[in-house]
GURO-841274 format. One record per residue: residue number from 1; x, y, z of N, C-alpha, C in turn. Coordinates in pm, whole numbers, plus 32768, in hexadecimal, padded with zeros to 4 digits. Layout:
// residues N
+------+------+------+------+------+------+------+------+------+------+
| resi |  n.X |  n.Y |  n.Z | ca.X | ca.Y | ca.Z |  c.X |  c.Y |  c.Z |
+------+------+------+------+------+------+------+------+------+------+
|  NUM |    X |    Y |    Z |    X |    Y |    Z |    X |    Y |    Z |
...
+------+------+------+------+------+------+------+------+------+------+
This chain:
// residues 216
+------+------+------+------+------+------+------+------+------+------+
| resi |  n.X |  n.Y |  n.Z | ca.X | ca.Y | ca.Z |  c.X |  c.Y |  c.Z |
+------+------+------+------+------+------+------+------+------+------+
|    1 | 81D4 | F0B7 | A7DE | 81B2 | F11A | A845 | 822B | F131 | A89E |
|    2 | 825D | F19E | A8AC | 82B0 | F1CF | A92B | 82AB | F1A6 | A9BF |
|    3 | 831A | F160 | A9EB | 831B | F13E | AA3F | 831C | F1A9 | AAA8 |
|    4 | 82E2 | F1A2 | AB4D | 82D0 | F20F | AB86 | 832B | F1DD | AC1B |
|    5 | 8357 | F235 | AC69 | 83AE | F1EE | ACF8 | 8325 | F1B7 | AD0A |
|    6 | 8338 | F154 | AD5B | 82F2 | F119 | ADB5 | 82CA | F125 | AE2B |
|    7 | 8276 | F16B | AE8E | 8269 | F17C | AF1C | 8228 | F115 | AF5F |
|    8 | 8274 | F0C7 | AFB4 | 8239 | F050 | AFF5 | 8229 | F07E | B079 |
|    9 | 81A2 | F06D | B0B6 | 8176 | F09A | B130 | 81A6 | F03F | B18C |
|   10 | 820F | F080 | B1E6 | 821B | F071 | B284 | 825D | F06F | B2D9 |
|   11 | 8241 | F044 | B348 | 826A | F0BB | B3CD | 8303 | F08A | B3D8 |
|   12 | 832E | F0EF | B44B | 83AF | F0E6 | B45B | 83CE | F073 | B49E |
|   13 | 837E | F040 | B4E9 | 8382 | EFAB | B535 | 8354 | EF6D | B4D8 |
|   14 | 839D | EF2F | B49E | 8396 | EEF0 | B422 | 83C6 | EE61 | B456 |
|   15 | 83AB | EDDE | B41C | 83D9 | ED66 | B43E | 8459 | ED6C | B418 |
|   16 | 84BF | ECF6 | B43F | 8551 | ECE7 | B430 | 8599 | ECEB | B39B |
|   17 | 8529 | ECB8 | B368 | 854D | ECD6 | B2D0 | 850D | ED06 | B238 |
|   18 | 84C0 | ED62 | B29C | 8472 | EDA1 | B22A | 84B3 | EDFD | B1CB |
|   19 | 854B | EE5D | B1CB | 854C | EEAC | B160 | 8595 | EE72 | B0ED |
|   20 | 85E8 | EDE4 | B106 | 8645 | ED85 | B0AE | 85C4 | ED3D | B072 |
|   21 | 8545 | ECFA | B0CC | 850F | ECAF | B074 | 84A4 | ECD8 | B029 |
|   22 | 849F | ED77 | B038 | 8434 | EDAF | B003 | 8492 | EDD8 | AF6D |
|   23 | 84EE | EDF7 | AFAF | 8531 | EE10 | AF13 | 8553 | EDAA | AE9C |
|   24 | 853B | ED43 | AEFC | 8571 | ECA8 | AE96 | 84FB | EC72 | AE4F |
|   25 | 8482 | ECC9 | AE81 | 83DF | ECC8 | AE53 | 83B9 | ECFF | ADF0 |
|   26 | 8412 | ED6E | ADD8 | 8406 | EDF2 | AD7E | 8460 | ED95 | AD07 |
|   27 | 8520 | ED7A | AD23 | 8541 | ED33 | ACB0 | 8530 | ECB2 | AC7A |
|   28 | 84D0 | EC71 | ACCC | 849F | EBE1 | AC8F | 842E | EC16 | AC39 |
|   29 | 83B5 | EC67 | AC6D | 834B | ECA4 | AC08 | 83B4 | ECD0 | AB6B |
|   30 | 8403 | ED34 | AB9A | 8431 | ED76 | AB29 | 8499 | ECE4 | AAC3 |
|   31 | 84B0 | EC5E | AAC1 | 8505 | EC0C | AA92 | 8487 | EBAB | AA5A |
|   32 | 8422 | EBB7 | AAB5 | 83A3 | EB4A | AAAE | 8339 | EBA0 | AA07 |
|   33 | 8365 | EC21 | AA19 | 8319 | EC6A | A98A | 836F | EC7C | A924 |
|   34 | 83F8 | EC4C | A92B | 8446 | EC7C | A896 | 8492 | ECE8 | A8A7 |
|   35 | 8467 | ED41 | A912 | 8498 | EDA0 | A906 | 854A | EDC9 | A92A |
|   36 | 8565 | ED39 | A98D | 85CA | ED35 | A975 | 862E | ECC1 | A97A |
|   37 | 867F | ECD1 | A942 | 86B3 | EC5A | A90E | 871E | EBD6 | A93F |
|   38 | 873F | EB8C | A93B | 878F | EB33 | A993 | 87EC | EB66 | AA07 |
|   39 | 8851 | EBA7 | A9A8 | 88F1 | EBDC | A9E8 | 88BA | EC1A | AA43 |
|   40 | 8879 | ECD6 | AA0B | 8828 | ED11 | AA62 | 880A | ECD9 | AAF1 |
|   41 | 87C9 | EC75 | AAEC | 8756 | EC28 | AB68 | 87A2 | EBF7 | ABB1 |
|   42 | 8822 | EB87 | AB92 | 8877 | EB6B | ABC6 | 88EA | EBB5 | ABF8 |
|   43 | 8931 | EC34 | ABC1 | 894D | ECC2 | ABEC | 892E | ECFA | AC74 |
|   44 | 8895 | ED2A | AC5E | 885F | ED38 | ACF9 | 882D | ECD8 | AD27 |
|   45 | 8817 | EC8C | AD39 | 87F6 | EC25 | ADB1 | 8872 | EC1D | ADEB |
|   46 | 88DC | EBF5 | ADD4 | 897B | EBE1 | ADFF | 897C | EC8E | AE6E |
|   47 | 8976 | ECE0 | AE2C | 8974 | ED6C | AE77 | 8904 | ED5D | AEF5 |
|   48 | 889F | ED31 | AEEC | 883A | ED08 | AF3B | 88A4 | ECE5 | AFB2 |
|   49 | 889C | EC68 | AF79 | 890C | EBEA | AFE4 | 8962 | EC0A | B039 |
|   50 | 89B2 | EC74 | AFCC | 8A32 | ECCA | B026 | 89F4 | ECFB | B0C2 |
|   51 | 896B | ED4F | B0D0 | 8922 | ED74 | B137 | 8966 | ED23 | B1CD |
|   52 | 8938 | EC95 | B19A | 8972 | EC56 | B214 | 89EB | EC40 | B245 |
|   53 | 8A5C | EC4A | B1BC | 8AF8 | EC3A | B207 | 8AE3 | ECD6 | B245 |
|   54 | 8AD6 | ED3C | B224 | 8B03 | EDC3 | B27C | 8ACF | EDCB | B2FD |
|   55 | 8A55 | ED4E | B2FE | 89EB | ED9D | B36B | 8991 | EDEA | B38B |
|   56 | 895C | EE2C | B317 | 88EB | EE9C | B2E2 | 88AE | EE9A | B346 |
|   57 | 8859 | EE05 | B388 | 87C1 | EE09 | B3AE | 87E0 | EE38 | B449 |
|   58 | 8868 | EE15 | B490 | 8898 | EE25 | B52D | 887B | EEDB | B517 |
|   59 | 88A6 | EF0E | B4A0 | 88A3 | EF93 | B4B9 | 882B | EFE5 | B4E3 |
|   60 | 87B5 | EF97 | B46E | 872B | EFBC | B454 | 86D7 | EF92 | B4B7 |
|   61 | 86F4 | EF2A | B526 | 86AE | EF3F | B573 | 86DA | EF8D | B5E2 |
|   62 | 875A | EFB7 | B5EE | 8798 | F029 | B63D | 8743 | F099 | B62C |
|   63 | 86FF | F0DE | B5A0 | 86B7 | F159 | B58C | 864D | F17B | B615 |
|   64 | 8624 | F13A | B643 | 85B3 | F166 | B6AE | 85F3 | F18E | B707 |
|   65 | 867B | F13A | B75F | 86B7 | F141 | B7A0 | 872F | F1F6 | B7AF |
|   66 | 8746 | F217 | B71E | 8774 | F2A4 | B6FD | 872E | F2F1 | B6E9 |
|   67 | 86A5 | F2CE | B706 | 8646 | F353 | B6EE | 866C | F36E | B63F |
|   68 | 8651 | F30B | B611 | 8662 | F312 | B571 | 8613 | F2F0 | B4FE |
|   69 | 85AD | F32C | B4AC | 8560 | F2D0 | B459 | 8577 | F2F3 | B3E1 |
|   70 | 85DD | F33E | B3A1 | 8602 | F330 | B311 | 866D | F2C0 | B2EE |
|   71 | 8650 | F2BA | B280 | 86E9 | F243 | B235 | 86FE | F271 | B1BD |
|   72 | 874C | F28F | B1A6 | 8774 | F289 | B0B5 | 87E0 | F257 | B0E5 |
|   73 | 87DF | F1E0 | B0A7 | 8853 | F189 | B07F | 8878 | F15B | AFF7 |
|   74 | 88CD | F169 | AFBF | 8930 | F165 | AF4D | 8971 | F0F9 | AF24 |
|   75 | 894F | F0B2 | AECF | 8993 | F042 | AED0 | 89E1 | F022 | AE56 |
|   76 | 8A41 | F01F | AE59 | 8AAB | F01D | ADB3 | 8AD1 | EF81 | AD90 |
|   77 | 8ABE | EF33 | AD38 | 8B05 | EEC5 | AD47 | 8B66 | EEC0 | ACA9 |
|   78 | 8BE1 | EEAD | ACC8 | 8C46 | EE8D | AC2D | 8C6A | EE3B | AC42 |
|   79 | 8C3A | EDC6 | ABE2 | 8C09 | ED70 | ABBC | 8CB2 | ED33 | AB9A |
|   80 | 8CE1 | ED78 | AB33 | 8D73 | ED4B | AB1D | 8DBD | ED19 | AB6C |
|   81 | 8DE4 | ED97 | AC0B | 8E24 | ED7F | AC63 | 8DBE | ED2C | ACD4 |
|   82 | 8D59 | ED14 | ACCA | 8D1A | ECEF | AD3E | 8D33 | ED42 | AD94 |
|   83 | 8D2A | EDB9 | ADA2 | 8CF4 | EE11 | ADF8 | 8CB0 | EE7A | ADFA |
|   84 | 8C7F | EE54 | AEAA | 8BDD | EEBC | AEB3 | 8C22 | EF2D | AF33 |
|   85 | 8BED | EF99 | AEC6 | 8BEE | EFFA | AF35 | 8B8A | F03E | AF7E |
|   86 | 8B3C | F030 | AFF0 | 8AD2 | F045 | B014 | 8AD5 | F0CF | B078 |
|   87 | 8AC1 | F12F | B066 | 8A6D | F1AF | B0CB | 89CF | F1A8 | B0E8 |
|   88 | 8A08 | F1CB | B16B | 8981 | F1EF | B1D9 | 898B | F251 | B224 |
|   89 | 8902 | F28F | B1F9 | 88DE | F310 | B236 | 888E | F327 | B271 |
|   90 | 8897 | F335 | B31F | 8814 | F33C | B369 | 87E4 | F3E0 | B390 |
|   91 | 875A | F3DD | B386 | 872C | F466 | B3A8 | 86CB | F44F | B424 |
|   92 | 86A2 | F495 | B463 | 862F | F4D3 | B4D7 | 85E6 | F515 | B487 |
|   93 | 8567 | F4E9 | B45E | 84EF | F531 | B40F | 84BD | F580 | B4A1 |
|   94 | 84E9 | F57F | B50D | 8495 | F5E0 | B57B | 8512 | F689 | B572 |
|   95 | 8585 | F661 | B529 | 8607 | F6DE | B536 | 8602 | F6E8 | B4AF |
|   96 | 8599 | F6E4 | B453 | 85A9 | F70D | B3C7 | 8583 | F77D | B395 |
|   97 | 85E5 | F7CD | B388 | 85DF | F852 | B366 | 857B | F87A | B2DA |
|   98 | 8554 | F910 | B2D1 | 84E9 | F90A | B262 | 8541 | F971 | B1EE |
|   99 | 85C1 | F9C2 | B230 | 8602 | FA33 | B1DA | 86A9 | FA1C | B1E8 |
|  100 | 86F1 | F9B4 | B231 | 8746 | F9C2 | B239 | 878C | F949 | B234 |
|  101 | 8823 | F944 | B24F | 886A | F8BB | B1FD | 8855 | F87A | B29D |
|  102 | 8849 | F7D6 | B275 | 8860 | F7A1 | B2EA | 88D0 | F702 | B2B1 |
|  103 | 88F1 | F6F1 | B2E6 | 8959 | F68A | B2DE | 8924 | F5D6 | B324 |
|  104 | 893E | F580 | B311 | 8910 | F4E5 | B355 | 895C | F4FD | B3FA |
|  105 | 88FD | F4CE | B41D | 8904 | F4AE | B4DA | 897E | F430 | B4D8 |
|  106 | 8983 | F3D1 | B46E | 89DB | F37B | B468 | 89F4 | F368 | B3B9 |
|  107 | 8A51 | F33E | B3C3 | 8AAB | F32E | B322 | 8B02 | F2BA | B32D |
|  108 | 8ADF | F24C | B2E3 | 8B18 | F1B5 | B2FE | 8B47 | F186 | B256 |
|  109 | 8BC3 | F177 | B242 | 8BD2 | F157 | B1CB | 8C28 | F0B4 | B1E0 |
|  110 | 8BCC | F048 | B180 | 8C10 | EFDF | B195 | 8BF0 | EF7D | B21E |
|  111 | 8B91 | EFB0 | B25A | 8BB0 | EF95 | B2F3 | 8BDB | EFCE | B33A |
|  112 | 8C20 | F018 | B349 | 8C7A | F081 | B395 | 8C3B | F0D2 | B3B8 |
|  113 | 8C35 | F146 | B43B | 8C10 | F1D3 | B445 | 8C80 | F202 | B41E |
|  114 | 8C73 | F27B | B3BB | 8CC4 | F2D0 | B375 | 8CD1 | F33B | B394 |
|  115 | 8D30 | F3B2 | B369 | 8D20 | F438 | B373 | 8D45 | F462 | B2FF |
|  116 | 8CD0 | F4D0 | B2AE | 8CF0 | F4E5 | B238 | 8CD3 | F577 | B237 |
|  117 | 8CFC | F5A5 | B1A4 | 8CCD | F636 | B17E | 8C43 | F637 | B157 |
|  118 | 8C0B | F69E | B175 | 8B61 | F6C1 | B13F | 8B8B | F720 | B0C6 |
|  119 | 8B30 | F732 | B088 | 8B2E | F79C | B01F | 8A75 | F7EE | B020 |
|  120 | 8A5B | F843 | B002 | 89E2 | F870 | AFE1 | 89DE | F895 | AF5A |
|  121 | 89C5 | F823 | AF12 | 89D3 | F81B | AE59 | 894A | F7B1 | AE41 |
|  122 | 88E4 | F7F1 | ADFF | 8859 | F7B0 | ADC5 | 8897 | F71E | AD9D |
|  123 | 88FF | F73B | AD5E | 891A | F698 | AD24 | 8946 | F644 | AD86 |
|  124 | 8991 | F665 | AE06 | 89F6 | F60D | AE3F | 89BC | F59F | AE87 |
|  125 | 8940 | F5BC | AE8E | 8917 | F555 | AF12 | 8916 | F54A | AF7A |
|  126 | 898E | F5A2 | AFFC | 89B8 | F583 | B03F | 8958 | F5EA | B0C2 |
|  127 | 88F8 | F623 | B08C | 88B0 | F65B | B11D | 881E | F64B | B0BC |
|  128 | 87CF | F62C | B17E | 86F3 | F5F1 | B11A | 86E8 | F64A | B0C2 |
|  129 | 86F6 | F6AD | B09E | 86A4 | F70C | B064 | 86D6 | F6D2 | AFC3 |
|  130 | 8728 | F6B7 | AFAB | 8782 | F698 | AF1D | 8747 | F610 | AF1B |
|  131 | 8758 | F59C | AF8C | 8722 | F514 | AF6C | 86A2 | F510 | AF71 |
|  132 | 8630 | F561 | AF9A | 85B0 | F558 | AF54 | 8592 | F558 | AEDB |
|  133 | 85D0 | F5D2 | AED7 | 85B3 | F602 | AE3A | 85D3 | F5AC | ADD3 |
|  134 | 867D | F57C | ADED | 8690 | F515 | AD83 | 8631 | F494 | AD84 |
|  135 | 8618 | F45F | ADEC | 85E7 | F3F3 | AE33 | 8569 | F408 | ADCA |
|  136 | 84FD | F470 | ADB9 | 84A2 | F481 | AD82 | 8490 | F484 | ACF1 |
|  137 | 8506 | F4A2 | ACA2 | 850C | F482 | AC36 | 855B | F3F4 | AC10 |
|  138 | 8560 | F394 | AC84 | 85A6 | F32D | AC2F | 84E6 | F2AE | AC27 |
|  139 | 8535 | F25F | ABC2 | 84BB | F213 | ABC2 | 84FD | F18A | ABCF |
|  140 | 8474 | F147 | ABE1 | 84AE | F08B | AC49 | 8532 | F03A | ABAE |
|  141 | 8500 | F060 | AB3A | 858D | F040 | AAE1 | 85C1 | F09F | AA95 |
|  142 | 8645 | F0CA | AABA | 8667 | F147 | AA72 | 86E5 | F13C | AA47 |
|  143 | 8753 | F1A5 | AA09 | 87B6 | F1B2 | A9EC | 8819 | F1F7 | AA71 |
|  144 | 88A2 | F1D8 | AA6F | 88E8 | F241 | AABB | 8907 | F296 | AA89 |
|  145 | 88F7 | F30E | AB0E | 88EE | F37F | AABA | 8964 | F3B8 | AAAC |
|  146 | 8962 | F421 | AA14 | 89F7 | F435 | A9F5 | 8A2F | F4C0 | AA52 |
|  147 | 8AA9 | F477 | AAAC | 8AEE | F4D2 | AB17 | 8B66 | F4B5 | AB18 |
|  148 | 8BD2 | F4EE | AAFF | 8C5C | F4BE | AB50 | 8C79 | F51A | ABA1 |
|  149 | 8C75 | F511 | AC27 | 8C87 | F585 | AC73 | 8D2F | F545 | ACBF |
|  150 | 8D58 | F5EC | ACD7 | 8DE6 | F5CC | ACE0 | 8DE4 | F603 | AD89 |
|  151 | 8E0E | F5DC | AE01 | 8E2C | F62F | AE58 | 8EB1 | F642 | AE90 |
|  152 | 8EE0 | F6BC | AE91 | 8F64 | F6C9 | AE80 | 8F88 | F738 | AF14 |
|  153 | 8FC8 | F704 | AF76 | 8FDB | F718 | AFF2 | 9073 | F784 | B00A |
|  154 | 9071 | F7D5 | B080 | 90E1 | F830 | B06B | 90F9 | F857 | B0F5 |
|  155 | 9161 | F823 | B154 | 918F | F85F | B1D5 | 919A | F8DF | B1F3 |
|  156 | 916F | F8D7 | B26E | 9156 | F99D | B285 | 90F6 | F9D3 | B24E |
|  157 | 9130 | FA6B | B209 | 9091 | FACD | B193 | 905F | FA66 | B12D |
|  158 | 9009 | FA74 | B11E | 8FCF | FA6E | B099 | 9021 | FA47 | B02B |
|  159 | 8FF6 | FA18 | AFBA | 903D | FA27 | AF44 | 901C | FAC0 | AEF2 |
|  160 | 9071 | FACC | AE88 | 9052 | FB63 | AE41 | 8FDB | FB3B | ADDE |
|  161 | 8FA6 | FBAB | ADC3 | 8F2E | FB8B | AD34 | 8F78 | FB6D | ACCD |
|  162 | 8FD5 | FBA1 | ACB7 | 9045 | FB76 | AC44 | 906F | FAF6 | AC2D |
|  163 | 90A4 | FAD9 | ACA6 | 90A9 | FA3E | AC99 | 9057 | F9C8 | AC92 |
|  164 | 900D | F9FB | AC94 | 8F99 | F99D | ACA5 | 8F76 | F9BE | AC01 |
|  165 | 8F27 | FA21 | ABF0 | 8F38 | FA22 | AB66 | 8F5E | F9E4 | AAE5 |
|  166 | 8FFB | FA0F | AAFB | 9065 | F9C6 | AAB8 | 9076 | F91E | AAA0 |
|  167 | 904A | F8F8 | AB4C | 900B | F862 | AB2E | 8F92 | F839 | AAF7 |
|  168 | 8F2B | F888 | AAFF | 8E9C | F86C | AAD8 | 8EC4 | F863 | AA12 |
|  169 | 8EFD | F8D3 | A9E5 | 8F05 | F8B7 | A960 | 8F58 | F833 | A92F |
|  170 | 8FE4 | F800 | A99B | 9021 | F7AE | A966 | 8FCE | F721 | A95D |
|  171 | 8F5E | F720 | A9B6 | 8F20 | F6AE | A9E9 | 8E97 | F696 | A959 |
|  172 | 8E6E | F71C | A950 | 8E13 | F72A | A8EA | 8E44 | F6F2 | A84A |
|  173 | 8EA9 | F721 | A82C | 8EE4 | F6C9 | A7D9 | 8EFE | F63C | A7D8 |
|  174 | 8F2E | F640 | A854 | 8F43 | F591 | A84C | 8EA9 | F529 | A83B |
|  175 | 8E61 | F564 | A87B | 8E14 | F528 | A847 | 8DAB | F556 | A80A |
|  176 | 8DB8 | F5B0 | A798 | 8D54 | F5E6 | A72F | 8D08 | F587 | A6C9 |
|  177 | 8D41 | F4E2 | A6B8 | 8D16 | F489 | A693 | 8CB4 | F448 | A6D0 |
|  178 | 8C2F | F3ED | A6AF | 8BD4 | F3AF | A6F7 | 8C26 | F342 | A71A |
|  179 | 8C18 | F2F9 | A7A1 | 8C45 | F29E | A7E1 | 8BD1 | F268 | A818 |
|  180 | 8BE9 | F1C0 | A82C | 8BAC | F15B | A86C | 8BC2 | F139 | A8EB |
|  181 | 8B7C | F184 | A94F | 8B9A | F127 | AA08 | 8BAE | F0C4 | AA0E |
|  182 | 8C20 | F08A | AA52 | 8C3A | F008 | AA65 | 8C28 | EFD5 | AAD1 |
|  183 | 8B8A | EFF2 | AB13 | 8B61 | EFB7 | AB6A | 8ABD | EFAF | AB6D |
|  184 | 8A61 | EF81 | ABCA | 89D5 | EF4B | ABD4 | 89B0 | EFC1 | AC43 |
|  185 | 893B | EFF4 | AC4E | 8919 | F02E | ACEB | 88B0 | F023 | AD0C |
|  186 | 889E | F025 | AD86 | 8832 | F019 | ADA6 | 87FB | F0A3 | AE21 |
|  187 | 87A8 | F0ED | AE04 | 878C | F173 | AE93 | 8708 | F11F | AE93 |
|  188 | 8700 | F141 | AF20 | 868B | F131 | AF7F | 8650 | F1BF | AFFC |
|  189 | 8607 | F204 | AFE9 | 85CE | F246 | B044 | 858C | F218 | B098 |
|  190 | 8598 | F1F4 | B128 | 8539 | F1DB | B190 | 84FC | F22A | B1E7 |
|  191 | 846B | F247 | B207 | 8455 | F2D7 | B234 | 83E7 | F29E | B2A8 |
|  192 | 8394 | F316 | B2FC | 8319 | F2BD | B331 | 82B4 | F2B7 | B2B3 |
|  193 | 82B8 | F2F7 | B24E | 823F | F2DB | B202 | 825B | F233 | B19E |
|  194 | 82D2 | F21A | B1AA | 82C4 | F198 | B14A | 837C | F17A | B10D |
|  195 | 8387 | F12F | B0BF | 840D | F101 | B066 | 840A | F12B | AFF8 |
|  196 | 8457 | F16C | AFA4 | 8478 | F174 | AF27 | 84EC | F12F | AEF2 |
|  197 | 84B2 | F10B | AE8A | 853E | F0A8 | AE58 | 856A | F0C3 | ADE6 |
|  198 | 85EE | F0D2 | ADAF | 862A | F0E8 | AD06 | 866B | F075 | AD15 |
|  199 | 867A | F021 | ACA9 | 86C9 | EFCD | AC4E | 86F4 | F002 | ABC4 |
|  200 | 8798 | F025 | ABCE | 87AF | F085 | AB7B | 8829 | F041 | AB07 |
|  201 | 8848 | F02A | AAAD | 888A | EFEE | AA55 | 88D5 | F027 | A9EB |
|  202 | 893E | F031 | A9D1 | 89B2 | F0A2 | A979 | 8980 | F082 | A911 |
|  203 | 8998 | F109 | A8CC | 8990 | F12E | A828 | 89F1 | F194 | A80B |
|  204 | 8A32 | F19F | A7A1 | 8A82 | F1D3 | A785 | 8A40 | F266 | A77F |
|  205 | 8A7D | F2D0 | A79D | 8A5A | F353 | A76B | 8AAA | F3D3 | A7BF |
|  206 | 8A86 | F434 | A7E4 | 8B08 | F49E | A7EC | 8AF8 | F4AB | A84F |
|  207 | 8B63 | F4B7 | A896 | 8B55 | F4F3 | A943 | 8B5F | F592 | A957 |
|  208 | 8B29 | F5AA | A9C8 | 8B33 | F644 | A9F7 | 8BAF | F627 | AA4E |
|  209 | 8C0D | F696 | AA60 | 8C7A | F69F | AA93 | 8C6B | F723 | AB2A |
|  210 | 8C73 | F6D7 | AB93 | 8C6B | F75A | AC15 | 8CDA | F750 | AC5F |
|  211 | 8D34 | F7A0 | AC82 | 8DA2 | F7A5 | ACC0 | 8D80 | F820 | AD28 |
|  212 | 8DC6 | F817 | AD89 | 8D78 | F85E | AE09 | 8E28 | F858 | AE4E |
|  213 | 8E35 | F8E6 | AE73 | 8EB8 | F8CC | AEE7 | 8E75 | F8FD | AF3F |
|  214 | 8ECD | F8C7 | AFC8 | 8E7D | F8D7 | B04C | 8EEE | F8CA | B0CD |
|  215 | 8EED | F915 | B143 | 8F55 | F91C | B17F | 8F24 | F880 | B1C0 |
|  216 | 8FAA | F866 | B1F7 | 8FC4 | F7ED | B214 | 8F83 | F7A5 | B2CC |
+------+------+------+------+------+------+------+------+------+------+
């Protein structure tokens, strides 16, 4: 039977460690049925763990305090290098637009507050309307999905369509072969209606290629 996301009911005042140990609930069930396997289990739990060197939970109970009750957080772990790269994205479900792009109230990569580029691309992730949607088609054990997205930055105007172009095909080639992610992830949606959780695990197969120029 198909596995389905999971919606775990509850509120935004949530105890100190409800969205790490609710998730460690979800991959002990999923290791405790077969479904997944040693490395896997040991994979994310370690990504779990990471939570506490960055500080995750100081942030998450900050949310009330910013007038904040969304979360999608991103969690990459490569395994090779031992490193995790983690994004966080906070939203205001009271400033959530119903027709137009909106961007995170805060953007923390690693621990850090960041400043990054947005895009308004179904695939990118990077504004609610894109992380619902994806959020809704992932399920509690899944694959990563095939993306290599390129973002390619340019002082002053814009870049030309040409150039960009010109890179999109060179990039498309390069990787016209199926390739294997060399990393573990983990997304989490936190909303007032509940948690969603993916535990997501590489398989080889073809990436989509998006290249985007953008003034600087």
């Amino acid at each position: 039977m198909k596995l389905t996301a999971l919606l775990l009911t509850c509120s935004i005042l949530f105890a100190s460690d409800t969205i790490t140990t609710q998730s460690k609930v979800q991959l002990d069930a999923l290791y405790e049925s077969g479904q997944v396997t040693k490395r896997p289990y040991r994979l994310f739990s370690k990504q779990l763990e990471h939570r506490k060197t960055i500080g995750l939970q100081s942030r998450i109970d900050s949310m009330r305090i910013w007038n904040l009750d969304i979360l999608y957080l991103e969690e990459g772990y490569h395994p090779g290098s031992l490193k995790h790269i983690v994004r966080e994205y906070y939203f205001s479900s009271e400033k959530e637009p119903l027709l137009q792009v909106y961007h995170p109230d805060r953007y923390y990569e690693n621990g850090e507050l960041s400043k990054t580029y947005f895009f308004d691309h179904p695939e990118g992730k990077e504004t609610l309307t894109s992380i619902r949607s994806h959020m809704a088609s992932r399920c509690i054990l899944d694959t990563i999905k095939p993306i290599f997205k390129v973002e390619i930055e340019h002082a002053g105007c814009g870049m030309s369509a040409r150039y960009v172009g010109h890179k999109r095909e060179y990039l498309e080639k390069l990787y016209e072969k199926p390739l294997k992610p060399k990393y573990y992830l983990i997304e989490s949606l936190l909303d007032p209606d509940g948690l969603m959780v993916s535990f997501q695990i590489p398989v080889k197969r073809k990436f989509q290629v998006i290249v985007e120029g953008h003034p600087f």
